[in-house]
C-alpha positions in Angstrom: -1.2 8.1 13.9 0.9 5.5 12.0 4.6 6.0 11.6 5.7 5.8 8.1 8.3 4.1 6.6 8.9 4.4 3.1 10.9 2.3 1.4 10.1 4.6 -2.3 13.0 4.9 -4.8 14.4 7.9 -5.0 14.1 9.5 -8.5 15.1 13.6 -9.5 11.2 13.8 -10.0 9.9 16.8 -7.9 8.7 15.4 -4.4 5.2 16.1 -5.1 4.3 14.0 -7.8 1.6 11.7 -7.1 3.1 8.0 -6.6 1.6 4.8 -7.1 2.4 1.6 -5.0 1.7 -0.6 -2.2 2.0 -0.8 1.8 1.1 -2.9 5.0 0.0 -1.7 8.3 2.4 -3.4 10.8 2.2 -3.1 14.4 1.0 0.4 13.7 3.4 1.5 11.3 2.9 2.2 7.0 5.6 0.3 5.5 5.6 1.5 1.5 6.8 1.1 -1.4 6.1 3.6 -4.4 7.5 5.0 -7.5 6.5 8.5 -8.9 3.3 7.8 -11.7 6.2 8.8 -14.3 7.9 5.9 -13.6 5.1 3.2 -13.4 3.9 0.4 -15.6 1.9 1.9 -18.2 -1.0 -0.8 -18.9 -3.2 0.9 -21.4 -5.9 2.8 -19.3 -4.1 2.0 -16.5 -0.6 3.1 -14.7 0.1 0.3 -12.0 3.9 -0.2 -9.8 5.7 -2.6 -11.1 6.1 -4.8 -7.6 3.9 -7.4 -6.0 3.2 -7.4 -2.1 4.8 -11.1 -2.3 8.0 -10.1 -4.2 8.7 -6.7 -2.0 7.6 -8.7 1.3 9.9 -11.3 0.8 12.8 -8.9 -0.4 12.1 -6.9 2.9 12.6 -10.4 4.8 15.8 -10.7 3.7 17.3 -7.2 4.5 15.2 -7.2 8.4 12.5 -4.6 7.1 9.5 -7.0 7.2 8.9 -9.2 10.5 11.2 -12.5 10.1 8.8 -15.7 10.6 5.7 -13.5 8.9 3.7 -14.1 5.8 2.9 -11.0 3.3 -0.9 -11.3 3.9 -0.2 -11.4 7.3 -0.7 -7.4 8.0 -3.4 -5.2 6.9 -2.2 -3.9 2.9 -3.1 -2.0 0.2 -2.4 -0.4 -3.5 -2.4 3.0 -5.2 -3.0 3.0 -8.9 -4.2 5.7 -11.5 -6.6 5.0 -13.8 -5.3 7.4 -16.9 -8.6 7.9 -18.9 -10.9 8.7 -15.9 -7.4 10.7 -14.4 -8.2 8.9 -11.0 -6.2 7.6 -8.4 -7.4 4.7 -6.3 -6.6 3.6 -3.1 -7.2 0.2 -2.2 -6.9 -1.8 0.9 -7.9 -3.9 3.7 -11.0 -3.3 5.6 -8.8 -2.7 9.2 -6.9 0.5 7.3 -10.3 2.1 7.0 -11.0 1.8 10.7 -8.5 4.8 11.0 -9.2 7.9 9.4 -5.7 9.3 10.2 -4.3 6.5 8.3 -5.5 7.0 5.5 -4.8 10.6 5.4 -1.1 9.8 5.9 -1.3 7.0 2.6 -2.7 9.8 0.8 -0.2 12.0 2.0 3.2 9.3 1.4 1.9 8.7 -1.8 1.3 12.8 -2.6 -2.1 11.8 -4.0 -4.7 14.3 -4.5 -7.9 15.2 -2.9 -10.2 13.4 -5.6 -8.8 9.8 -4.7 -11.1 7.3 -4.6 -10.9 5.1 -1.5 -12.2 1.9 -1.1 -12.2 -2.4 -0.2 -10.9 -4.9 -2.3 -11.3 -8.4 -1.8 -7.7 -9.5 -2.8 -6.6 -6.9 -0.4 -7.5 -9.1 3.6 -5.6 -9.6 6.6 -5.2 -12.6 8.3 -8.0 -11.2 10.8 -10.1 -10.5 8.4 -9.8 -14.1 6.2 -10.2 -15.6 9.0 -11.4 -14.0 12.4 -11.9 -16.9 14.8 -8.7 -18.1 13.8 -7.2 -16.3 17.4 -9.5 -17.7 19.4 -8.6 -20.8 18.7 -5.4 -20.4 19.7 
């Protein structure tokens, strides 16, 4: 099972309010990054967190929470959002998170979302293995 290690902002919000957000698989650990769906952009039908994977990548860089010398798309990553007219949440992410079940059961549980959540692949959401997959054996 992945560690977690949540980088969320701490709000008085109760604990278990779902939260929208992103993460990486790194070396076997969740990194995140959330805010409590109160908080979140509010785009019409759609609450979204406010951060990119870029902008919270590099800020981690610079404080020693992200791998120094490594590129955002680097890891596996992903994105909770809620779509407010359907009242779905989404989980989406790179194909290598779905290889492990209990990973996705502890996203779901970081990010307090509920059993409904829809889970799937998005193309904007690849690894490094998965972009390019004979890349290592060139090396």
């Amino acid at each position: 099972m992945a560690k977690s290690a949540t980088s969320s902002r701490k709000t008085p919000k109760a604990a278990t309010e779902p939260r929208l957000g992103i993460f990486w698989l790194v070396e076997g650990e969740l990194l995140a990054d959330s805010l409590p769906l109160s908080e979140c952009e509010d785009d019409g039908d759609f609450r979204n967190y406010p951060g990119s994977h870029i902008d919270v990548w590099t800020r981690w860089e610079k404080i020693g929470r992200a791998p120094s010398q490594s590129e955002y798309e680097e890891f596996p990553r992903g994105r909770v959002t809620y779509n407010a007219k359907a009242d779905t949440y989404a989980l989406l992410a790179d194909k290598c998170i779905f290889k492990h079940k209990d990973l996705i059961a502890a996203i779901k549980r970081e990010f307090h979302l509920p059993k409904k959540t829809t889970v799937g692949g998005d193309a904007h959401y690849r690894c490094f293995r998965c972009l390019h997959p004979n890349a290592l054996d060139e090396e």
